[in-house]
C-alpha positions, -999 to 999 in steps of 0.1 A, spaced: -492 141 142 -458 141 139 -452 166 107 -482 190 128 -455 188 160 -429 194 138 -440 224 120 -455 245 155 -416 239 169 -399 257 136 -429 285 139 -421 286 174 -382 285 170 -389 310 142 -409 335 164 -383 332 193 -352 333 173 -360 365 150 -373 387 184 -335 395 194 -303 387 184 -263 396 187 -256 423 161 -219 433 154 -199 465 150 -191 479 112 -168 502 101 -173 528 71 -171 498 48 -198 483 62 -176 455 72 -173 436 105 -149 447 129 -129 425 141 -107 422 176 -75 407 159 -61 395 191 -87 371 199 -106 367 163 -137 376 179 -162 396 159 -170 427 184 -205 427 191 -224 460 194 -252 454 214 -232 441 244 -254 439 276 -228 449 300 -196 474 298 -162 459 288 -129 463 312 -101 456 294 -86 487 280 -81 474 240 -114 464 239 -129 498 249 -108 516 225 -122 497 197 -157 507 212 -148 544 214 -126 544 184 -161 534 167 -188 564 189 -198 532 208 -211 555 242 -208 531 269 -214 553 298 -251 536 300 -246 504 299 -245 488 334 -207 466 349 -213 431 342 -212 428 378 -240 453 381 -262 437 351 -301 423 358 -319 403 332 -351 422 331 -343 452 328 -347 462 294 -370 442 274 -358 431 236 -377 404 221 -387 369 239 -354 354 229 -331 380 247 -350 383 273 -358 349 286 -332 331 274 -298 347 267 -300 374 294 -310 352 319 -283 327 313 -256 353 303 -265 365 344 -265 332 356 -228 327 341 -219 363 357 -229 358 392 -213 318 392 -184 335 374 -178 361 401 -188 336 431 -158 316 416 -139 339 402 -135 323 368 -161 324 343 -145 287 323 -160 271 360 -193 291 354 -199 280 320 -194 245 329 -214 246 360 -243 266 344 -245 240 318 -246 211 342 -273 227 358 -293 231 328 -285 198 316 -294 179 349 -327 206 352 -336 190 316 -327 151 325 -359 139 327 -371 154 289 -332 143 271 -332 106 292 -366 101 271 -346 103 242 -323 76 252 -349 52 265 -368 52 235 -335 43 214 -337 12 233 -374 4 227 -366 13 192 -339 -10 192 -362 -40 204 -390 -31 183 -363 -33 151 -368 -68 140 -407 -62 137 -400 -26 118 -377 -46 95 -402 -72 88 -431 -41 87 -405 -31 58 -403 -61 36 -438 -71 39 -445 -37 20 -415 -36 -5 -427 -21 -39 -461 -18 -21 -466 20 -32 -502 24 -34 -522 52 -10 -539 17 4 -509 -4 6 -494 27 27 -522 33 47 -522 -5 61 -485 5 66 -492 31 86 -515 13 110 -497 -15 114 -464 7 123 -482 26 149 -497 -11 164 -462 -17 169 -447 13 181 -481 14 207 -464 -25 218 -430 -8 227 -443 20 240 -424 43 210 -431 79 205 -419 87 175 -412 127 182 -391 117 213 -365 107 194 -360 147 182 -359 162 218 -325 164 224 -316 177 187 -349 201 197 -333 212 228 -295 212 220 -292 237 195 -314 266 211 -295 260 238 -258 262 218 -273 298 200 -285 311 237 -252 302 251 -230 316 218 -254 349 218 -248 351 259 -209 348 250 -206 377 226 -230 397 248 -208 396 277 -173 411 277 -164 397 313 -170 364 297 -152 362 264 -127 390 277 -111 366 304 -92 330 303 -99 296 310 -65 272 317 -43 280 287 -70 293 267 -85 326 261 -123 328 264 -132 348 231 -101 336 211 -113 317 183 -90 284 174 -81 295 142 -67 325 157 -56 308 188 -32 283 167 -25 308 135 -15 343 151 -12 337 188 10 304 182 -9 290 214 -12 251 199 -35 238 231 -58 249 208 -55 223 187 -59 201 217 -100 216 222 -106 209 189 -98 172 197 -117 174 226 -141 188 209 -140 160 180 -138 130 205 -163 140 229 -190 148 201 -180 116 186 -189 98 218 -223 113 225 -234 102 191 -217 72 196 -246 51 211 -272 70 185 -249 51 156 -246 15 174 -288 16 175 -288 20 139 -302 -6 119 -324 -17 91 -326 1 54 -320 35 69 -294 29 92 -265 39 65 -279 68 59 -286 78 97 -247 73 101 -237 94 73 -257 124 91 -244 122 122 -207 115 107 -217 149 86 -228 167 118 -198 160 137 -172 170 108 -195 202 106 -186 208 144 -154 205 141 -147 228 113 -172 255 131 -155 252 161 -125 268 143 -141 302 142 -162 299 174 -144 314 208 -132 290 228 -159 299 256 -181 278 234 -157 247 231 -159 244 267 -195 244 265 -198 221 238 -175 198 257 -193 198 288 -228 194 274 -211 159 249 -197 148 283 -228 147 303 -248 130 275 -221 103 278 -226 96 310 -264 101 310 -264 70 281 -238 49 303 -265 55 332 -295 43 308 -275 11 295 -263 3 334 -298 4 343 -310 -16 315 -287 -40 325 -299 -44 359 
């Protein structure tokens, strides 16, 4: 059941995924153009029209015609269909970030506010995840037991018994097994449709949030402009992710537990070094989102506690 759940998600992820995307400008060379104030990689297929002035020269310098593209202040979701992806997800949300942006009149706010929203809209699928990480944890010293009782047991029948008597146990605690993937299932659709949203957007990644500008990458940020709060998002960044996963690592136990820690401590190094060359605009995101799942498993544990 769960390797059948498993695969319709990635055919499902597949089919979304490959029905729109964020393609970039080239030169002659066929290379990426790059903005070298900010780092960013110009995107070509921007939804709305840019409004500050280098940034249209690069899209004029390069026959970009931008006389039909609608003001980001003017921009609906629907009105051009490309693909299930842009359409239901990245327009959508790069709008909603538009109209909070404008209603606030600062688009850092608007990402953090959208992503609250859709965090708190999706509570009740992610606090699944949480809750069964402690059922798994009380169901651990049966697992562990499960385990030794069938070590060097590798026959189809010794396997099978396995099987059963692993589902009789995660049927005691209540344990879906596929539960524990939700969050990972929703988190990273939601990262892509927020990055793709980002690059699609000039009044996003063309404004500033506190000392930082929206579609500055770190790397450039620290290298070029010499602007070292940069180096304090990546921090933030660090900590924050370490935090969420925090919990995850402390529920780790049994012969797989070493392993499960060596992923996540993987995944969080990986974050880190992408953050480098992802605009800031998506630090903030990623930020935000690590924050709220810190406080949704303080919630979980308080409550448990009770």
């Amino acid at each position: 059941m769960k390797n059948k759940t498993l695969k319709v998600f990635i055919i499902l992820s597949c089919v979304l995924l490959l029905t729109g995307c964020t393609k970039y400008l080239k030169d002659d060379n066929k290379k990426t153009i790059i903005n070298e104030k900010t780092g960013q990689s110009i995107t070509s297929n921007i939804i709305c029209k840019p409004t500050n002035k280098e940034v249209i020269k690069i899209y004029e310098d390069n026959k970009v015609k931008l006389d039909k593209i609608p003001e980001c202040k003017n921009f609906t979701p629907f009105s051009n269909y490309e693909g299930l992806w842009t359409s239901l997800f990245v327009k959508p949300l790069a709008w909603l970030i538009i109209k909070i942006g404008i209603l606030l009149k600062s688009y850092g706010l608007s990402i953090i506010i959208t992503c609250l929203l859709i965090r708190l809209l999706l509570m009740p699928v992610t606090k699944k995840t949480v809750v069964q990480s402690e059922l798994i944890k009380k169901a651990q010293p049966e697992l562990e037991k499960l385990e030794k009782k069938y070590k060097g047991k590798d026959s189809q029948e010794d396997q099978t018994r396995k099987a059963q008597e692993m589902m009789a146990i995660y049927q005691k605690y209540k344990i879906n097994p596929m539960s524990g993937c939700l969050l990972a299932f929703i988190q990273l659709p939601l990262l892509l449709a927020f990055l793709e949203a980002i690059n699609r957007t000039p009044a996003i990644f063309e404004n500033n949030f506190l000392v930082f500008q929206m579609g500055t990458t770190p790397w450039v940020g620290i290298l070029t402009n010499k602007n070292y709060w940069y180096i304090l998002l990546l921090i933030l960044i660090f900590l924050t992710s370490f935090f969420s996963f925090r919990k995850t690592m402390k529920d780790q136990s049994g012969p797989q537990a070493g392993q499960m820690k060596y992923t996540l401590y993987f995944m969080m190094a990986m974050i880190v070094v992408a953050s480098f060359s992802l605009p800031a605009a998506i630090g903030i995101y990623w930020i935000t989102s690590s924050v709220f799942t810190i406080f949704q498993n303080k919630l979980v544990e308080r409550k448990k506690a009770d």
